[in-house]
C-alpha positions in Angstrom: 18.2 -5.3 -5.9 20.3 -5.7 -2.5 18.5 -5.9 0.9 21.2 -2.7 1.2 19.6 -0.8 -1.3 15.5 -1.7 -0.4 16.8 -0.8 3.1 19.0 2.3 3.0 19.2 2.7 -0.9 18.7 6.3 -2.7 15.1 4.6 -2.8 15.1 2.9 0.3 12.5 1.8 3.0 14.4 4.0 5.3 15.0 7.3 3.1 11.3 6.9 2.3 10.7 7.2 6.1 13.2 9.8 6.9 12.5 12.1 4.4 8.6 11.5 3.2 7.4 9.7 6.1 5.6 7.0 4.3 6.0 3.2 5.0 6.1 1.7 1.6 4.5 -1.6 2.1 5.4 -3.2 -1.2 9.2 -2.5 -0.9 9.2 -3.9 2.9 7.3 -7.1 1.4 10.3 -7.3 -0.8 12.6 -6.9 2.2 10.3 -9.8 4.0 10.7 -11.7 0.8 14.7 -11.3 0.7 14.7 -12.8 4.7 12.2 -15.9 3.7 14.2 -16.8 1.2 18.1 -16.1 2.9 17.2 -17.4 6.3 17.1 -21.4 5.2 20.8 -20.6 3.7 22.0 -18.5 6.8 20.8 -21.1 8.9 23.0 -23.8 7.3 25.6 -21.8 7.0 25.8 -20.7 10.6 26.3 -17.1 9.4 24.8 -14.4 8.1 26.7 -11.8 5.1 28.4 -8.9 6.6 26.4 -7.0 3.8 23.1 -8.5 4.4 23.7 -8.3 8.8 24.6 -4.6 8.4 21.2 -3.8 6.5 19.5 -5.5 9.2 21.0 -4.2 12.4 20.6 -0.6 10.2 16.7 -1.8 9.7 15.7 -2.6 13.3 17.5 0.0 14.5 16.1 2.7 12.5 12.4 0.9 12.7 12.7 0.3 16.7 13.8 4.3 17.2 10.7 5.4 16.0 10.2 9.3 14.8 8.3 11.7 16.6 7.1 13.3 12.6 5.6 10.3 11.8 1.6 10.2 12.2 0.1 7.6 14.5 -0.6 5.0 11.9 2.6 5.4 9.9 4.5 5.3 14.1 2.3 1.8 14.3 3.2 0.1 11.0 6.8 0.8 12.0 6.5 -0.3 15.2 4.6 -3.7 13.5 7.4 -3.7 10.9 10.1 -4.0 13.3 8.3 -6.8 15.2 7.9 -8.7 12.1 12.0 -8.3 11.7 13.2 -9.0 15.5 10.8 -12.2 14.6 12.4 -13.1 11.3 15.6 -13.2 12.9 14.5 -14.8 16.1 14.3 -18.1 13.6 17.9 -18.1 13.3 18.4 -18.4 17.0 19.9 -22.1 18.6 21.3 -23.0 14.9 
C-alpha cells in the first residue's frame, strides 16, 4: 500500500478521522513504519518523492488542524500523532 493511500486512501488515516473520528493506531504504525524505513533513502538522496512529500504535508496538516468533533482523547492522540511526524521529518533536516 502507498503512504497516499494509508494517509488519504478510501481507507485512510485521515477519512477514518474525518468521517468516523477514530484514530486507527495500527494503520498510523504502518504510516510510522513507511517513514523508518524511506527516511535512510531520502536522506541520501537529498529528496524526498513528490508522491510520498504530498501525503505528508496532507498528514501534518490535517493532524496539526485538529477537529473540534473529535473527543478529548481521540483530539490528544492526534495532537501526539502529529508530533511524532514533525519529528520523523525533523531527521531529515541539515542532510
Amino acid at each position: 500500500m502507498s503512504i497516499s493511500d494509508m494517509v488519504q486512501g478510501e481507507n485512510g488515516l485521515l477519512v477514518e478521522l474525518r468521517c468516523n473520528s477514530f484514530f486507527n493506531e495500527q494503520l498510523f504504525s504502518d504510516i510510522k513504519n513507511y517513514f523508518n524505513e524511506h527516511i535512510p533513502e531520502w536522506q541520501t538522496s537529498g529528496f524526498i518523492p513528490v508522491e510520498d512529500a504530498v501525503a505528508i504535508f496532507n498528514l501534518i496538516d490535517e493532524l496539526s488542524g485538529g477537529n473540534r468533533f473529535l473527543s478529548e482523547e481521540v483530539a490528544l492522540r492526534v495532537e501526539d500523532a502529529s508530533l511524532e511526524i514533525q519529528d520523523m521529518i525533523s531527521m531529515l533536516e541539515g542532510v
